[in-house]
Structures are given as C-alpha cells and as structure tokens.
KEMILO-378664 format. One record per residue: residue number from 1; y, x, z of N, C-alpha, C, CB in turn; residue in three letters. Coordinates in steps of 0.001 Angstrom, whole numbers, plus 500000, padded with zeros to 6 digits. Glycine has a CB too. Example, Ala and Ser with C-alpha at 12.3 -4.5 7.8 and 13.67 -1.06 7.14 Angstrom:
KEMILO-378664
[rec 1, [494310, 513190, 507800], [495500, 512300, 507800], [496700, 513200, 507800], [495527, 511308, 509046], 'ala']
[rec 2, [497750, 512850, 507080], [498940, 513670, 507140], [500030, 512900, 507870], [499402, 514084, 505725], 'ser']
END
This chain:
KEMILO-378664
[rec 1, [338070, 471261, 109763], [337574, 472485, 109157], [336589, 473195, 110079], [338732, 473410, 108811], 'unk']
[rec 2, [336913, 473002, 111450], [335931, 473773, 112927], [334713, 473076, 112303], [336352, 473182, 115049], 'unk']
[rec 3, [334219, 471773, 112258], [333342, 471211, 112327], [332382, 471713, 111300], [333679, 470056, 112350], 'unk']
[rec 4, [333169, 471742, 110001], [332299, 472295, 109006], [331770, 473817, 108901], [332940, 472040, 107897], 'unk']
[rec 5, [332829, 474318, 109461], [332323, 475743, 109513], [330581, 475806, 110214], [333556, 476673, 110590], 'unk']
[rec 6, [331123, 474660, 111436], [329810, 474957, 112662], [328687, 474342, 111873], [329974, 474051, 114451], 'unk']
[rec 7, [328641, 473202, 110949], [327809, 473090, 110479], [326992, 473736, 109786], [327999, 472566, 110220], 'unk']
[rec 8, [328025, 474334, 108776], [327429, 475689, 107933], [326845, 476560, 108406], [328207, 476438, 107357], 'unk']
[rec 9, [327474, 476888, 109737], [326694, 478264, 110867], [325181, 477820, 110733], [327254, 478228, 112997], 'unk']
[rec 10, [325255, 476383, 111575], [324065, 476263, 112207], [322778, 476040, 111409], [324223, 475288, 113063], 'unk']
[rec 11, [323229, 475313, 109859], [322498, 475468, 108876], [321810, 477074, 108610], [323350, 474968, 107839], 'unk']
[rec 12, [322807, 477918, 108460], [322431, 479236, 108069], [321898, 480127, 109252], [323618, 479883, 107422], 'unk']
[rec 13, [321790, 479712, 109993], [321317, 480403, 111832], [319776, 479391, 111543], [322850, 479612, 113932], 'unk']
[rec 14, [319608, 478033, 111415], [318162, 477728, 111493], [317043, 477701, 110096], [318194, 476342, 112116], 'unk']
[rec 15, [318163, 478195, 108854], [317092, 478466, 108017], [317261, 480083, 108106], [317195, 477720, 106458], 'unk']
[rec 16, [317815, 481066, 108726], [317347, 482517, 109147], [315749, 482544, 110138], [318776, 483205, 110194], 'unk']
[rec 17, [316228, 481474, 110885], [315319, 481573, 112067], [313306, 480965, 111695], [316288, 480376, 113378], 'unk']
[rec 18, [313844, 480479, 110549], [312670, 479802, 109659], [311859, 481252, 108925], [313483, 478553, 108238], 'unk']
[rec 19, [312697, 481795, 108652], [312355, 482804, 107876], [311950, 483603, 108530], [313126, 483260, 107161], 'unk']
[rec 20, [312364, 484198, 109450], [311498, 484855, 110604], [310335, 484142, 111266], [312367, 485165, 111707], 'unk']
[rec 21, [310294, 483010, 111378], [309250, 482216, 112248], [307598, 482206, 111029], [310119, 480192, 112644], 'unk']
[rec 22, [307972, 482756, 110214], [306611, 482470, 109112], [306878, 483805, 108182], [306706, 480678, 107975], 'unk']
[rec 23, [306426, 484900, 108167], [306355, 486141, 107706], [305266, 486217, 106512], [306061, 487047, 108873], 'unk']
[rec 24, [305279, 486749, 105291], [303716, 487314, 104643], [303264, 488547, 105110], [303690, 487564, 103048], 'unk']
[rec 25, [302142, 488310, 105372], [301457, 489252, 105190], [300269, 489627, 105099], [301699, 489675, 105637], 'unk']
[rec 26, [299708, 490972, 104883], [298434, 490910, 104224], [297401, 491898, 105293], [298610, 491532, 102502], 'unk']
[rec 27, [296241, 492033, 105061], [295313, 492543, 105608], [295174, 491757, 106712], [295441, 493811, 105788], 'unk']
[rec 28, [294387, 492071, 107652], [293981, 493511, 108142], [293000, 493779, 107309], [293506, 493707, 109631], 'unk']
[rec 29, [291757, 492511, 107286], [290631, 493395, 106693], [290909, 493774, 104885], [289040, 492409, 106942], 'unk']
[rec 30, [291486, 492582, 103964], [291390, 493253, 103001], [293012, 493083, 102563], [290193, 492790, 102065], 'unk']
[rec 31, [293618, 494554, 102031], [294615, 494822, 102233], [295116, 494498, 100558], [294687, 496181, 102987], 'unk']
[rec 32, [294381, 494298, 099473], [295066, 493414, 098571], [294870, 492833, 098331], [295381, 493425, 097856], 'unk']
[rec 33, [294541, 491818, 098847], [293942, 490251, 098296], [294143, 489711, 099353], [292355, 489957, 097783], 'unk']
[rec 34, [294456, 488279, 099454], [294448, 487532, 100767], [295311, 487210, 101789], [293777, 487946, 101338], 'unk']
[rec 35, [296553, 487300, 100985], [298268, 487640, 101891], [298398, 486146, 102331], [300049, 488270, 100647], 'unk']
[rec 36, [298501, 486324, 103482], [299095, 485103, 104240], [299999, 484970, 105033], [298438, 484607, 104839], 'unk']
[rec 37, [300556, 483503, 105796], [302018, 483716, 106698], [301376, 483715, 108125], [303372, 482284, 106518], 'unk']
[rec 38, [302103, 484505, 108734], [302050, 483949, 110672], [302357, 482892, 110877], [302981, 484559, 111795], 'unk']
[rec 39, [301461, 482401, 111858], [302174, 481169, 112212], [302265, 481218, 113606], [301520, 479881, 111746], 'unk']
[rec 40, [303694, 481220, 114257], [303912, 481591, 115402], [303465, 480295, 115914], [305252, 482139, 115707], 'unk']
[rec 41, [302838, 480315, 117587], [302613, 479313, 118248], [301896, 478530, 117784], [303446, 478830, 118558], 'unk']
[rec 42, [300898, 478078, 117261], [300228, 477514, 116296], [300140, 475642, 117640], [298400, 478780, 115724], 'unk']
[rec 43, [299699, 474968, 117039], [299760, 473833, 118168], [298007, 473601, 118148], [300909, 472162, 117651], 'unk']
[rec 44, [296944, 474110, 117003], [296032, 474106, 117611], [295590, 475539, 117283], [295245, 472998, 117371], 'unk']
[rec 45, [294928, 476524, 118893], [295195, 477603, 118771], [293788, 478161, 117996], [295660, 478134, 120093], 'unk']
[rec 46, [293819, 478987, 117998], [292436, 479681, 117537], [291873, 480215, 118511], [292491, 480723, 116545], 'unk']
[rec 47, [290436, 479688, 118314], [289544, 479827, 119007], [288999, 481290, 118961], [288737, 478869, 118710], 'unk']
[rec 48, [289372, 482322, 119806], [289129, 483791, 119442], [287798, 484335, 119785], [290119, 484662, 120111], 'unk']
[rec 49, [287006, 483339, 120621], [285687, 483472, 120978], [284450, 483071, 120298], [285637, 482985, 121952], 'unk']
[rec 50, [285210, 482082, 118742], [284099, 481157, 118284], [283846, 481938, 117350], [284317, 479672, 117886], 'unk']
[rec 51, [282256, 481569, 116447], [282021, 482122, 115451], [282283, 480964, 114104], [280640, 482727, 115687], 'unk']
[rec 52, [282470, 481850, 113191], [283399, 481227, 112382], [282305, 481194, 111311], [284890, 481987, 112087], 'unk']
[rec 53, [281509, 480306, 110645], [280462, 480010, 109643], [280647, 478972, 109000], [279272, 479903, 110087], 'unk']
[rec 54, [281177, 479632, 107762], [281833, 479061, 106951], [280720, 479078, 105134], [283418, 479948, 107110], 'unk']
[rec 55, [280432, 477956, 104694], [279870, 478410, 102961], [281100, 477864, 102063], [278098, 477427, 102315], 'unk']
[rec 56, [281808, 478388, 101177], [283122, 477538, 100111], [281993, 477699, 099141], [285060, 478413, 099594], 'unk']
[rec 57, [281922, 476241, 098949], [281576, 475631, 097119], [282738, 475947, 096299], [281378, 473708, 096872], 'unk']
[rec 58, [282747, 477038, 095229], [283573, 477698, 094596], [282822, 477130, 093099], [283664, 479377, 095062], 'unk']
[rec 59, [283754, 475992, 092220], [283271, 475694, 090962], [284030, 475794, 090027], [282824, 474652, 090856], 'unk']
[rec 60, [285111, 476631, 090292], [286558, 476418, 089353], [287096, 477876, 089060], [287924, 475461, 090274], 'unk']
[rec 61, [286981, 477907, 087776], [288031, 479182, 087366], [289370, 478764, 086817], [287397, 480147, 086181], 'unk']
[rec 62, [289990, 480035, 087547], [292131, 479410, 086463], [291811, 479585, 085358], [294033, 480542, 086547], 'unk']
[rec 63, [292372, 478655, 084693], [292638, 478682, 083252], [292967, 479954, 082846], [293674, 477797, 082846], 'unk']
[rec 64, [293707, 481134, 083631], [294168, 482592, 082919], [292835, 482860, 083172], [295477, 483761, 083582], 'unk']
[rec 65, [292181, 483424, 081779], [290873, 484933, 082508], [291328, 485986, 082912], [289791, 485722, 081500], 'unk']
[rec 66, [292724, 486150, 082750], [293341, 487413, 082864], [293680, 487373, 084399], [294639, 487623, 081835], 'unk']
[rec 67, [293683, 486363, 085227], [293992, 485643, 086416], [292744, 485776, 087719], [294203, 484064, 085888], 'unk']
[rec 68, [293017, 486489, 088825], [291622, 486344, 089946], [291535, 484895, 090160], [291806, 487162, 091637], 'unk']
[rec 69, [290630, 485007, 090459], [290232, 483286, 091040], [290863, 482790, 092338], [288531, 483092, 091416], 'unk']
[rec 70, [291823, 482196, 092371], [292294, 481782, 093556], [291523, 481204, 094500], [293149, 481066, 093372], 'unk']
[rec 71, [290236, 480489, 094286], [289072, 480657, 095175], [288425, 481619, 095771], [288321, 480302, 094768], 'unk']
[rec 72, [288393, 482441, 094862], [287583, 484080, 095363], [288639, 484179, 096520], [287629, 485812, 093967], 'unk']
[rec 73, [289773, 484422, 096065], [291215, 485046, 096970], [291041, 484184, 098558], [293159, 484441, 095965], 'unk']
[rec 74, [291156, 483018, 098767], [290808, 482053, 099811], [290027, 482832, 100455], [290196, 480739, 099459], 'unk']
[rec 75, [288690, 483135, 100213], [288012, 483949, 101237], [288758, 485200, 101659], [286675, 484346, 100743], 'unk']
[rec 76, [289250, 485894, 101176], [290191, 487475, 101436], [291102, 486329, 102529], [291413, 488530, 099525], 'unk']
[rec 77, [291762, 485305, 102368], [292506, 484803, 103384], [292002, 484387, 104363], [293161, 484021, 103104], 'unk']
[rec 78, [290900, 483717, 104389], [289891, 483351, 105498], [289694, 484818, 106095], [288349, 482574, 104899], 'unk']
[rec 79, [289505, 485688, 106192], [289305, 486669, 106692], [290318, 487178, 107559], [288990, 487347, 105868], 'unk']
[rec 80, [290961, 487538, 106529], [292602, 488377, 107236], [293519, 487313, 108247], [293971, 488839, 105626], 'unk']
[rec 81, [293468, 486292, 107433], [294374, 484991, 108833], [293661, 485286, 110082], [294087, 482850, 108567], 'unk']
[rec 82, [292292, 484945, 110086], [291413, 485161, 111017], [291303, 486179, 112048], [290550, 485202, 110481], 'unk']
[rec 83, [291225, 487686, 111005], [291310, 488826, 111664], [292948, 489005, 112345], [290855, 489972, 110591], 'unk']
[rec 84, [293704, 488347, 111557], [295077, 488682, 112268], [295233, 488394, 113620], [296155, 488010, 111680], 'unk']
[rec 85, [294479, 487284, 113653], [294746, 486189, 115141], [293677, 486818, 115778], [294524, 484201, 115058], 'unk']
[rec 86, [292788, 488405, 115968], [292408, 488607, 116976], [290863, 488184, 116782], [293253, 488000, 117928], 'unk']
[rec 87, [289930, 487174, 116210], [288629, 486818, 116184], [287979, 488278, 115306], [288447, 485170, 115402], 'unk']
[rec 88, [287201, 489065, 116075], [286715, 490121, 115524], [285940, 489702, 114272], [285953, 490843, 116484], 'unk']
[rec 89, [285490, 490903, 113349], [285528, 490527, 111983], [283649, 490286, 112367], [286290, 491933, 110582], 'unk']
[rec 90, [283032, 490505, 113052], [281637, 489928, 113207], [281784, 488617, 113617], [280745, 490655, 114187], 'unk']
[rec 91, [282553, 487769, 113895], [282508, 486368, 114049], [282982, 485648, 112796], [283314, 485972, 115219], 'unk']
[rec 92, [282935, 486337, 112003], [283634, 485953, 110866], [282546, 485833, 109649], [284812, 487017, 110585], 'unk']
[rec 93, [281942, 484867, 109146], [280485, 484616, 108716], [280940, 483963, 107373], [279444, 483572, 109820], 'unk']
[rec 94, [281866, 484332, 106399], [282278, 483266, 104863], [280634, 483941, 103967], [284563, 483982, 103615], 'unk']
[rec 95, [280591, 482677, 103013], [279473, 482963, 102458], [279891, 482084, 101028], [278090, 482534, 103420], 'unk']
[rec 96, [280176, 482861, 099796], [280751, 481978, 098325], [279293, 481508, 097942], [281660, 483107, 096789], 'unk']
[rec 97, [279585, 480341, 097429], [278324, 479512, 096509], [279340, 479834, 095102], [277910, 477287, 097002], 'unk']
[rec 98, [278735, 480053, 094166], [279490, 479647, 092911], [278953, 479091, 092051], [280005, 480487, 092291], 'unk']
[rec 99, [278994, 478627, 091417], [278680, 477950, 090042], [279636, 477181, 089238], [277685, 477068, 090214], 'unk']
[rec 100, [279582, 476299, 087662], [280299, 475995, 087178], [280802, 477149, 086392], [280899, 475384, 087900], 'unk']
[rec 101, [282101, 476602, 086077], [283304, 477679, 085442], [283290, 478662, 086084], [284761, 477314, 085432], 'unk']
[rec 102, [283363, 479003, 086863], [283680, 479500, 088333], [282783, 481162, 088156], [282868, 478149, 089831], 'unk']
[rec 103, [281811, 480376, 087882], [280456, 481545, 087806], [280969, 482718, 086640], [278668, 480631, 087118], 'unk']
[rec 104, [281854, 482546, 085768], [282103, 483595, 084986], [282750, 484465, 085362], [282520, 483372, 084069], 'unk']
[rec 105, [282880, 484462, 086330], [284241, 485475, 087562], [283389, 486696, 088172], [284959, 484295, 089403], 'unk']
[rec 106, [281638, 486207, 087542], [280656, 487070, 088164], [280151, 487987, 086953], [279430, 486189, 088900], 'unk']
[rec 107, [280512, 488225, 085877], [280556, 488624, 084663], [280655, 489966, 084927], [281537, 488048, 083841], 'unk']
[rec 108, [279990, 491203, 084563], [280351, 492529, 084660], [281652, 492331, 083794], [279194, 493647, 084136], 'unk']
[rec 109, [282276, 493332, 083809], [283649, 493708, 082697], [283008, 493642, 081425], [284455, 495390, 082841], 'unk']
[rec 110, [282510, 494357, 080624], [281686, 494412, 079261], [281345, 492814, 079492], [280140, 495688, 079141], 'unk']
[rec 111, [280632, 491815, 079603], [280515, 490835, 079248], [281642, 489588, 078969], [279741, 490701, 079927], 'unk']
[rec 112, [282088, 490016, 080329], [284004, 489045, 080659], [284553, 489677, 079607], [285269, 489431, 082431], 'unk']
[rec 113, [284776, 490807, 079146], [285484, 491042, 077743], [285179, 490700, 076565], [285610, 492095, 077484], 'unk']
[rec 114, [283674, 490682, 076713], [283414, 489903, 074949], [283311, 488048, 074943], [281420, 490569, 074185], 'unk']
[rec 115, [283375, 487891, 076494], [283410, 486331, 076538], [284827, 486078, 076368], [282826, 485622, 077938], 'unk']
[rec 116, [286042, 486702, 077080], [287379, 486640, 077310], [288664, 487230, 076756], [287385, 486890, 078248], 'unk']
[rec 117, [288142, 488592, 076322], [289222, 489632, 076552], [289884, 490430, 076786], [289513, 489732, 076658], 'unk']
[rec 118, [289475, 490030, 078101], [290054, 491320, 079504], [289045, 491635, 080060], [291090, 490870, 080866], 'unk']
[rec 119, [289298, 492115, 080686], [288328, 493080, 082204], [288579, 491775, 083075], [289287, 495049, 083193], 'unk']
[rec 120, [287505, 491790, 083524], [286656, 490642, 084685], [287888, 491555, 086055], [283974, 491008, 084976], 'unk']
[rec 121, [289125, 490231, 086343], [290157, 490412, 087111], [289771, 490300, 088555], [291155, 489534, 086740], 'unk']
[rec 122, [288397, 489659, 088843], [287730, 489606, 090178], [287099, 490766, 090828], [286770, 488712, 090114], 'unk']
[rec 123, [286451, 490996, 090043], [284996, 492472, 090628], [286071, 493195, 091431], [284034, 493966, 088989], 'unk']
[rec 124, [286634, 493784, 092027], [287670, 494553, 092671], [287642, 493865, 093742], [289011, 494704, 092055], 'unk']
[rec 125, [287980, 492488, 094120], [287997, 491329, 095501], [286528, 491472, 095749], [288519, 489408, 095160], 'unk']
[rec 126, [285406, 491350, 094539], [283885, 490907, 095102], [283112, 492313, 095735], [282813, 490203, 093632], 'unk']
[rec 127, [283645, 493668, 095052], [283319, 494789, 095941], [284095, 494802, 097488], [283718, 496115, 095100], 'unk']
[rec 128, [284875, 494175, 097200], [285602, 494339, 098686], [285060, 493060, 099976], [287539, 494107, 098343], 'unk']
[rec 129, [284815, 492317, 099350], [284044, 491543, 100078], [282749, 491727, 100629], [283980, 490702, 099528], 'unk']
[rec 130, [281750, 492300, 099310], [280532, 493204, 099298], [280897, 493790, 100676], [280373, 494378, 097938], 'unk']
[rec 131, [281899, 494840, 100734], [281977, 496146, 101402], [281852, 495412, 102876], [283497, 497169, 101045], 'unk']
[rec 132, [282443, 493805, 103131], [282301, 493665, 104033], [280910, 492915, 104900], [283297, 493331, 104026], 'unk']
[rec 133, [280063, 492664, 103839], [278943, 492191, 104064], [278981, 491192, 103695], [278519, 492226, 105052], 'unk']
[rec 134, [279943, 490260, 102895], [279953, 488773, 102359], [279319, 488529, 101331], [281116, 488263, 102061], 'unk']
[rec 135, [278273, 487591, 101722], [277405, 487280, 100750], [277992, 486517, 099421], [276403, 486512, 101409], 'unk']
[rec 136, [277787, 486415, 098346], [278051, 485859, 096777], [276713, 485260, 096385], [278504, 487151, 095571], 'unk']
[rec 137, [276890, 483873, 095982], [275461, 483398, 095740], [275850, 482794, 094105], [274806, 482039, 097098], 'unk']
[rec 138, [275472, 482792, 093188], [275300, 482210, 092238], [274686, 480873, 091926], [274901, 482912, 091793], 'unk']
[rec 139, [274534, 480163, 091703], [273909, 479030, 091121], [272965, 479366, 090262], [274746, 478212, 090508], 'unk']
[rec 140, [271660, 479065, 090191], [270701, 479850, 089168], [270764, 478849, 087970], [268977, 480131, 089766], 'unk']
[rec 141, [270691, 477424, 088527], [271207, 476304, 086918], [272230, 476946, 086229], [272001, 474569, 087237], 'unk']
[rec 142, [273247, 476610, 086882], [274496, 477571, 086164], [274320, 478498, 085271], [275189, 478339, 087014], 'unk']
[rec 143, [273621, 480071, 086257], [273215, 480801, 085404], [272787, 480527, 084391], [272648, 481336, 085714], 'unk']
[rec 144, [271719, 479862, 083971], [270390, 479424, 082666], [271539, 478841, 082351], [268651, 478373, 082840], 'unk']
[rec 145, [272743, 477921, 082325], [273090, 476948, 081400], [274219, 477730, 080845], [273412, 475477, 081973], 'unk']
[rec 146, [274869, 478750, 081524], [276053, 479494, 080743], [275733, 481117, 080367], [277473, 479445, 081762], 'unk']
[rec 147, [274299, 481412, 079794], [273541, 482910, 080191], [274370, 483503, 080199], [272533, 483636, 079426], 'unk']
[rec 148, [274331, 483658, 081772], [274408, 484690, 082710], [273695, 484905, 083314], [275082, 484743, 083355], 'unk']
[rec 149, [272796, 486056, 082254], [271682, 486566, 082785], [271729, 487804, 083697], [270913, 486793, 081776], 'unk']
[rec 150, [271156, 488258, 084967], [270777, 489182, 085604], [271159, 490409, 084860], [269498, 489022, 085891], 'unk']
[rec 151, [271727, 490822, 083539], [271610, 492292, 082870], [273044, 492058, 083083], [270860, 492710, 081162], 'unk']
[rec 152, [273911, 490977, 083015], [275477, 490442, 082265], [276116, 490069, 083962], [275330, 488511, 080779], 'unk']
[rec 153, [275655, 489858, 085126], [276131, 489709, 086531], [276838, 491238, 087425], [274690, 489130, 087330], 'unk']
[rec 154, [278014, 490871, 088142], [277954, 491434, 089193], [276795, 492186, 089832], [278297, 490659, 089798], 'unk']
[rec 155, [276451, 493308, 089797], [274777, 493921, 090460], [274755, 493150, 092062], [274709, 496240, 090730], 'unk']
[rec 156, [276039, 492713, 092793], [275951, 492208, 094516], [275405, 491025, 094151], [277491, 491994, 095592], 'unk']
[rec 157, [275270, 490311, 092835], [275511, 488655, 093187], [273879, 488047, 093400], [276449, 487679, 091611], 'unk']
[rec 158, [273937, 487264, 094312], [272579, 487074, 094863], [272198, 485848, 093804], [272525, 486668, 096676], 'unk']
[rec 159, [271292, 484868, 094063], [270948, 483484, 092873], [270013, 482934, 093881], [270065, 483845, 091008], 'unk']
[rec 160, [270374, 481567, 093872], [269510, 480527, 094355], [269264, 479408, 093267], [270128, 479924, 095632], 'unk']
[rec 161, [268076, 479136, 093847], [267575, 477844, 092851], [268863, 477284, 092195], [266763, 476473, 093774], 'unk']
[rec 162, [269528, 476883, 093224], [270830, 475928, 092614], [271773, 476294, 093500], [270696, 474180, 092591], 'unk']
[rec 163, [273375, 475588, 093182], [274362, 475411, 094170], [273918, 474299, 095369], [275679, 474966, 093399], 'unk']
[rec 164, [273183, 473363, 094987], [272739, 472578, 096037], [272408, 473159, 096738], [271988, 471797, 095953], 'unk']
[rec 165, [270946, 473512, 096450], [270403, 474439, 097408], [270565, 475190, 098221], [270027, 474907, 097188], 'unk']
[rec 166, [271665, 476154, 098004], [272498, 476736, 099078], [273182, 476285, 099743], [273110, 477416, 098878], 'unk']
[rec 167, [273990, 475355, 099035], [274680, 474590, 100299], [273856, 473662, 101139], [275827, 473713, 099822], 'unk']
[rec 168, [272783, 473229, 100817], [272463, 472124, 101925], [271426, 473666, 102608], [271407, 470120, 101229], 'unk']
[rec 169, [271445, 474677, 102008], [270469, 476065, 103076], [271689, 476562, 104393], [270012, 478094, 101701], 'unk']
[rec 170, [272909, 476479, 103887], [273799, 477232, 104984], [274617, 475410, 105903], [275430, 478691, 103807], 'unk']
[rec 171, [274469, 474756, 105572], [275016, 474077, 106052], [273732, 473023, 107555], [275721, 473422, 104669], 'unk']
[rec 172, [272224, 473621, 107088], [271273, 473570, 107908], [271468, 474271, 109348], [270249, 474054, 107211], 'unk']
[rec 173, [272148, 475574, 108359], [272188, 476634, 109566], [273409, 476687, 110391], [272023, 478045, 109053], 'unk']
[rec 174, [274264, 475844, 110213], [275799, 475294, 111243], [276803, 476202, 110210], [275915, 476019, 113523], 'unk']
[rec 175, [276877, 475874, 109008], [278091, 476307, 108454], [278875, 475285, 108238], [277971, 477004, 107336], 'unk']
[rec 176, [279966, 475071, 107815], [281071, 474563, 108172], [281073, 474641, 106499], [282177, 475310, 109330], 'unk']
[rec 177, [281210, 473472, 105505], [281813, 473358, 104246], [282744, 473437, 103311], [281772, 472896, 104127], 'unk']
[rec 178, [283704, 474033, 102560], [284938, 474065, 102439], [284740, 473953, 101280], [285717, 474992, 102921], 'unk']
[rec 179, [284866, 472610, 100349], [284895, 472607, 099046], [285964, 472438, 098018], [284207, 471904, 098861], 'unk']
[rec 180, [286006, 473398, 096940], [287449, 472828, 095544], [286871, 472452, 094918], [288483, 473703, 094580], 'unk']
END
C-alpha cells in the first residue's frame, strides 16, 4: 500500500511541478492577443541582442468569420514571447504579407458584414499592431481577384504588386520567412 501511495505522490508532485514550469501568459506588448507559455530554461536561449526580421506569408482564414485569424494572432505572439524574454521591442521587425482567403481579414467592418455577417473580428489586433509600427501588406492580385478595393480595406493596409513580390522584397533584405 506504501508503494502505491508514493507512486501516486510522485505522480501528483511532477504533474504540479509541470504546471508551474509552463505558465500563460499574455502581453507585454499586446495585452489581448498573443497569450503564450514561459518556457523556463529554454535549451536554445534567446538571443537578446539579435534583431529579429521576420515577413509571415499569411494565406489562410478560419473557417469562423466570426473567428480572428489565428495567423494575425501569431504575430501578437511573436512579439510578446519575444518581448517577454527581454529582446527590446525595436529589435523586433514582424512584417504580415497577406493574400488569399486570408486577405478578407482586411475588410473594413461594413464590407466583412455584407460579405460575412459580423464585424471584421481582426481590425482590433491590426490597430494594435499598426500602433506598433507593424507593417500589413496586402497582395494587390488578391486584391483585383477578390475586390478588395482601396474604399472596402483596412485604411493601415499597405499593397504590393503581389504576395511574391513582397516576399522575395523582405526576404532580400535578411528577413527570416515564416509560412502557413
């Protein structure tokens, strides 16, 4: 009966200790969007001196419209993981390409509602990103092929020729690729 008890202990002592060892949490920089875990001791550490230049090829919306884009959200985590561990938020360089499905996430509200339903569940993450200087690039094919025209966009969202285009423009300039 000793034995089992100790087993049981030690079971319930190292999944406590699990639970403490990996916490959520959110911010620093954006405080609703972007919740992530600590990771104590990491085995490869972060580099708190490097600059972090990053472009995500973002081509996918969730199936909910009623739903943020869990891509959009990724960047709010790229940030805050980042900022948590100490790399000041000027080394911190994310830059969204969007196009595809994806691109309707750039919809003022009035348009996302007569395309969807709801109120465009993103614009709230893309001002907050805005606020931090993160660039939003559109796909201009995209645009022309799903009009989303310049009157019906986000007023931040920038447009390049294409999604190519931007990505092979930031990835010239030492960005680092992160594609869904």
């Amino acid at each position: 009966m000793n034995l089992k008890r100790l087993v049981f202990t030690s079971i319930i002592l190292l999944s406590a200790l699990q639970l403490q060892a990996q916490k959520k949490i959110s911010g620093p920089l954006i405080h609703e969007y972007g919740e992530t875990f600590t990771v104590p001791q990491p085995d490869l550490e972060v580099n708190t001196e490097a600059e972090y230049k990053v472009v995500f090829d973002i081509s996918q919306a969730p199936e909910d419209p009623a739903a943020l884009n869990p891509y959009f959200n990724t960047v709010a985590r790229f940030l805050n993981m980042h900022a948590y561990t100490k790399v000041d938020k000027a080394q911190l360089k994310p830059v969204l390409v969007v196009h595809g499905s994806a691109a309707y996430g750039l919809l003022k509200h009035k348009f996302y509602k007569e395309k969807f339903g709801v109120d465009n569940p993103n614009l709230d993450l893309l001002n907050k990103l805005h606020a931090l200087d993160i660039p939003v690039i559109l796909c201009g094919q995209t645009a022309g092929a799903r009009d989303i025209s310049v009157e019906k966009r986000w007023a931040k969202t920038q447009v390049a020729l294409s999604a190519m285009t931007a990505l092979i423009h930031y990835q010239n300039l030492d960005y680092a690729l992160i594609s869904f």
